[in-house]
N, CA, C and O of each residue as an XYZ file, in Angstrom:
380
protein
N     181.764    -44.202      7.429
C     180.427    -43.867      7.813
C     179.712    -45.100      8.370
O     178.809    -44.961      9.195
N     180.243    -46.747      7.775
C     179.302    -47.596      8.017
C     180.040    -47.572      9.429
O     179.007    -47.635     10.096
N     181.142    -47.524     10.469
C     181.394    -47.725     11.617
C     180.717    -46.703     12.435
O     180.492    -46.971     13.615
N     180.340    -45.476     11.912
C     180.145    -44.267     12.977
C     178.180    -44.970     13.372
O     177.614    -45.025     14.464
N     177.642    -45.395     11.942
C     176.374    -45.754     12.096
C     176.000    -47.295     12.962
O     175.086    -47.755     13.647
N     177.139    -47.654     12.513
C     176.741    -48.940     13.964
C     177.049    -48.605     15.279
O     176.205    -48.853     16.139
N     178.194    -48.043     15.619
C     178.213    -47.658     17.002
C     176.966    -46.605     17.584
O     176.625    -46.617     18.767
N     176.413    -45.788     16.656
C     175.467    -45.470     16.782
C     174.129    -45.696     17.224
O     173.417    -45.019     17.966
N     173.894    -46.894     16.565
C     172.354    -47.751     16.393
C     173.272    -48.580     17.982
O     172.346    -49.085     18.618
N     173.992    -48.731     18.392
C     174.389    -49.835     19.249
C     173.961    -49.085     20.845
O     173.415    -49.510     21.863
N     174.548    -47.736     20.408
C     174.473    -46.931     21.444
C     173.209    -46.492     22.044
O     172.852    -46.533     23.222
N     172.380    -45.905     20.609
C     170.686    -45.709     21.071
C     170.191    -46.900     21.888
O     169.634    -46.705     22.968
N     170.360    -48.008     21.449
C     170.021    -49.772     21.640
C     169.947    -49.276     23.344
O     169.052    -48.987     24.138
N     171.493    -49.373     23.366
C     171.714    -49.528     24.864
C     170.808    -48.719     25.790
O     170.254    -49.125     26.811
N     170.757    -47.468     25.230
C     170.122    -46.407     26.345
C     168.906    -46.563     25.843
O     168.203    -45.694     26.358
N     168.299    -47.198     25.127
C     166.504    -47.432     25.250
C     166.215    -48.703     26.079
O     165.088    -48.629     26.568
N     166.873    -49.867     26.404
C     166.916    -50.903     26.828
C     167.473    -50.486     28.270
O     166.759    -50.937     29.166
N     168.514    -49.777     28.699
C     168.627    -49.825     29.727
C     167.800    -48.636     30.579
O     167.942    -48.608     31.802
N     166.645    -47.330     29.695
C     165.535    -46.848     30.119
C     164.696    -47.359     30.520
O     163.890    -46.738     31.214
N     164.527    -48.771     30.237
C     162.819    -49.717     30.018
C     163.660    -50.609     31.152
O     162.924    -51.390     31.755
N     165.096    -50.643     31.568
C     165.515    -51.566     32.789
C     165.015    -51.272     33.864
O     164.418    -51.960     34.692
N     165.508    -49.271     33.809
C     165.253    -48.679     34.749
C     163.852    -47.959     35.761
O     163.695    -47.617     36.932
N     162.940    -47.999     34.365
C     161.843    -47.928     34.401
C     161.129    -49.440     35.313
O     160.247    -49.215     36.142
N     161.469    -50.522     35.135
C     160.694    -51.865     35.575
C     161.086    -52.194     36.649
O     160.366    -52.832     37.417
N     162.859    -51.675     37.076
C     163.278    -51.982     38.243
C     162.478    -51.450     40.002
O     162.566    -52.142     41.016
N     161.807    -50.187     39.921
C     160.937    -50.317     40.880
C     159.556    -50.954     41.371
O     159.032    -50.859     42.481
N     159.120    -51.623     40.242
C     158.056    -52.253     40.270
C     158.366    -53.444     40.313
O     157.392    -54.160     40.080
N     159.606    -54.177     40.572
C     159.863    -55.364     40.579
C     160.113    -55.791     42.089
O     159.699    -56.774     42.702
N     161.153    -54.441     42.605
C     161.066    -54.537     44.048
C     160.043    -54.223     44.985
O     160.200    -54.740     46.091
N     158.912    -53.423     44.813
C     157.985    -52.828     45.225
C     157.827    -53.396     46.506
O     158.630    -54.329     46.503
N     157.237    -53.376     47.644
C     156.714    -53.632     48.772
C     155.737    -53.751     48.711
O     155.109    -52.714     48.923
N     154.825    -55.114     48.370
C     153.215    -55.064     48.205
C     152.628    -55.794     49.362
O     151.627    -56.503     49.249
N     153.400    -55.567     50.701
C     152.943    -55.700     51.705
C     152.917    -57.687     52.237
O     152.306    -58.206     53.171
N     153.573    -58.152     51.491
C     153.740    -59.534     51.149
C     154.649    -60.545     52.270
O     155.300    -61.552     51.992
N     154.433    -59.866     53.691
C     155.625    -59.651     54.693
C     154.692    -61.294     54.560
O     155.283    -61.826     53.621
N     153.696    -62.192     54.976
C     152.947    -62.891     54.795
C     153.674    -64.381     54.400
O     153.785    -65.497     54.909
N     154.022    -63.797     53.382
C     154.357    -64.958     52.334
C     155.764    -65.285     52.982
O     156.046    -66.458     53.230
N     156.830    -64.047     53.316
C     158.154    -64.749     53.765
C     158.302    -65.275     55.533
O     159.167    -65.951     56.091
N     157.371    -64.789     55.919
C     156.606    -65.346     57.189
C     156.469    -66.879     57.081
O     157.260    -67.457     57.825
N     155.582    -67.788     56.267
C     154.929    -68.818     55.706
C     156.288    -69.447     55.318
O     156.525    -70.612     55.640
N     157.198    -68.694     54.626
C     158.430    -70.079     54.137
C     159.630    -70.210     55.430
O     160.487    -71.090     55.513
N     159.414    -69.094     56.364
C     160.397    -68.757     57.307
C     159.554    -70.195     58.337
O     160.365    -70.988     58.815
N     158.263    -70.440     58.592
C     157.800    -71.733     59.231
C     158.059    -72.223     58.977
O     158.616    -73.039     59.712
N     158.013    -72.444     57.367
C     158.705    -74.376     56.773
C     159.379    -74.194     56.775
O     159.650    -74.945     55.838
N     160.863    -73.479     57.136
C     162.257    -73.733     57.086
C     162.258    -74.438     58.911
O     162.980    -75.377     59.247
N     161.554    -73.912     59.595
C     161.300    -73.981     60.853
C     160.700    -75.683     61.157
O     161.183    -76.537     61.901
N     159.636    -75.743     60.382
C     158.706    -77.312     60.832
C     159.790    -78.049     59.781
O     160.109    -79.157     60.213
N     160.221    -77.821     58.930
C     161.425    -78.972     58.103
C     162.338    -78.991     58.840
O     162.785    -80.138     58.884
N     163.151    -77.978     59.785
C     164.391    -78.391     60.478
C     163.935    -79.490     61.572
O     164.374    -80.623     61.768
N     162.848    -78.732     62.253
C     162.538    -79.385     63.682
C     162.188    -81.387     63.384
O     162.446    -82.474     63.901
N     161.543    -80.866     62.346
C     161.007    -82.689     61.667
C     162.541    -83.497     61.271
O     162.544    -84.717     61.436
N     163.624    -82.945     60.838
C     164.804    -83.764     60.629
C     165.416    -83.563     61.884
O     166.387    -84.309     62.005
N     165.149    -82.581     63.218
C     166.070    -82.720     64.279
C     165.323    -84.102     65.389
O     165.772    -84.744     66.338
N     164.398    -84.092     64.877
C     163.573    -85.176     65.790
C     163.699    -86.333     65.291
O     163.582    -87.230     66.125
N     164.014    -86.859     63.605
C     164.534    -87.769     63.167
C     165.813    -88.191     63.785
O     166.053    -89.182     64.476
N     166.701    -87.079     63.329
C     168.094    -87.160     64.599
C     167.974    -87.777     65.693
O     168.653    -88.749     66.027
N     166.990    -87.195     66.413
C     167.138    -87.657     68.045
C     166.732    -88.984     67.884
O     167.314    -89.825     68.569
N     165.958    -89.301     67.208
C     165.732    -90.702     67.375
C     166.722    -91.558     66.783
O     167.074    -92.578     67.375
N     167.274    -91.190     65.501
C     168.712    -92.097     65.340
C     169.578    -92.425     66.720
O     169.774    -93.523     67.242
N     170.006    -91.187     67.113
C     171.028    -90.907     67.958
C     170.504    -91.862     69.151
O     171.414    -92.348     69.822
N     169.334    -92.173     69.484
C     168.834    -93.394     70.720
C     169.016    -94.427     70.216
O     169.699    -95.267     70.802
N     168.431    -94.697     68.904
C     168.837    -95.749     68.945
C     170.146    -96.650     68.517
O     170.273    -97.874     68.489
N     171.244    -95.404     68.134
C     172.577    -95.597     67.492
C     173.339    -94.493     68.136
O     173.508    -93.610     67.295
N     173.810    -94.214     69.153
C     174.573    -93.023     70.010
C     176.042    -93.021     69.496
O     176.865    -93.022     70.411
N     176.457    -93.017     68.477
C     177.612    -92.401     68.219
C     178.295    -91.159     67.605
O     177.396    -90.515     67.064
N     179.151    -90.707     67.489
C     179.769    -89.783     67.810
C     179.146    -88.966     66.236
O     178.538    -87.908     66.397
N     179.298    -89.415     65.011
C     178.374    -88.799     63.892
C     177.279    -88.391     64.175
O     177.062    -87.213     63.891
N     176.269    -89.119     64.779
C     174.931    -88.941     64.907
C     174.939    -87.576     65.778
O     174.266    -86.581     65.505
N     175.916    -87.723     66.992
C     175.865    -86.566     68.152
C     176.139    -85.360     67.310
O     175.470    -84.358     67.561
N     177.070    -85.304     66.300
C     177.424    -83.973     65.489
C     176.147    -83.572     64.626
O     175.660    -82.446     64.531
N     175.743    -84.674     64.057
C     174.389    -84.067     62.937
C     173.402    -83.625     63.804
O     172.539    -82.796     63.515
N     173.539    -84.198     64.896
C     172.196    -83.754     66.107
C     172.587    -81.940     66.733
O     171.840    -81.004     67.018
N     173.334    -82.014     66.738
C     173.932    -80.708     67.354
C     173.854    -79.644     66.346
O     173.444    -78.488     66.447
N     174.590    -80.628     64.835
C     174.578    -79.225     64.053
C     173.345    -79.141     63.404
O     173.405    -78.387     62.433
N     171.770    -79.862     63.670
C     170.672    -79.668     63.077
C     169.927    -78.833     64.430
O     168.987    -78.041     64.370
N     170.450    -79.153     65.275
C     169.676    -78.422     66.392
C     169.974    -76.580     66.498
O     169.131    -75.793     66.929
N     171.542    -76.133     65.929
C     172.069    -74.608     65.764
C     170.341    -74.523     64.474
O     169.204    -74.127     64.731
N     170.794    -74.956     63.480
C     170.133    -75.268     62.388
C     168.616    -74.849     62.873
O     168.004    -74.174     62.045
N     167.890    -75.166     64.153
C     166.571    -74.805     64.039
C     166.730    -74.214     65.033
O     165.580    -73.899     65.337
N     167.577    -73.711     66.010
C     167.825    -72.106     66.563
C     167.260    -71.026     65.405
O     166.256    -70.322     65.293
N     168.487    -71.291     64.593
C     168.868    -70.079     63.528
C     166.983    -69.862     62.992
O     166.310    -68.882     63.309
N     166.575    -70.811     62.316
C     165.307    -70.792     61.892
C     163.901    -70.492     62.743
O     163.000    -69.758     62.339
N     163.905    -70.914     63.480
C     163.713    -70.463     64.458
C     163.575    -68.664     65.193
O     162.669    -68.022     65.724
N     165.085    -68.389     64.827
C     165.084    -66.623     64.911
C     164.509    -66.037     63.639
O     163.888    -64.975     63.679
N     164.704    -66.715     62.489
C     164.512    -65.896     61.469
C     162.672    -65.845     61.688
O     161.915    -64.922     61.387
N     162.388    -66.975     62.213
C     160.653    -66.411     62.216
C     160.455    -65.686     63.195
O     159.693    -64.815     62.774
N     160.649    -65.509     64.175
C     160.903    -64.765     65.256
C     160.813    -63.043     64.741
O     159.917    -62.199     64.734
N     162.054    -63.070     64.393
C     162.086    -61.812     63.323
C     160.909    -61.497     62.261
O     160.482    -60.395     61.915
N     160.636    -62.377     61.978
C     159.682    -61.887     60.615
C     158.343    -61.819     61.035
O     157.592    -61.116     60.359
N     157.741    -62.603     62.341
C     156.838    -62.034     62.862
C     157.141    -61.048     63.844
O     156.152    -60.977     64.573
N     158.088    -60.192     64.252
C     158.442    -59.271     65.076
C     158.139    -58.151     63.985
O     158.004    -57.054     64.528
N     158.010    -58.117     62.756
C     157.941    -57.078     62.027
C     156.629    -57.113     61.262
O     156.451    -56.576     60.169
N     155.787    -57.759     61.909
C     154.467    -57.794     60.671
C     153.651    -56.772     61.953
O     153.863    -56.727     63.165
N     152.865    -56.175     61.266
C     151.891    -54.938     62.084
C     150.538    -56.251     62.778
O     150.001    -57.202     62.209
N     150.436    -55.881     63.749
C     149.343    -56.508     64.559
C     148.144    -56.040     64.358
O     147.188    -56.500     64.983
């Protein structure tokens, strides 16, 4: 009897805890219109790339070798990419 009553109490456990999961899980994702905020970090991913690709360029003048040319290139994809993602995220905010 003491095994049937713990698997028991273990079992209720589970399905009241994973009711109160299921219950919180839409209010966690909700859409509270917050397009704003990922807008705002999608810039600073944008003004932080562009500020280390302009550091780059200036290494690369005044030290032109073949490292510098790669970090310059692969920071420059780097604020393409960022670049689109704001692109995108103000392509979707209502005017």
């Amino acid at each position: 009897m003491n095994r049937f009553r713990t698997t028991a109490v273990a079992f209720v456990s589970t399905l009241a805890i994973g009711s109160f999961a299921v219950t919180a899980v839409p209010a966690a994702f909700a859409d509270d219109g917050s397009t704003d905020a990922t807008c705002t970090t999608a810039q600073a991913h944008v003004d932080k790339a562009t500020a280390k690709w302009e550091v780059l360029q200036a290494k690369y003048a005044a030290h032109p070798t073949k490292k510098v040319k790669k970090a310059k290139k692969a920071q420059a994809q780097r604020v393409a990419h960022a670049t689109a993602q704001l692109d995108s995220c103000l392509a979707g905010l209502p005017v």
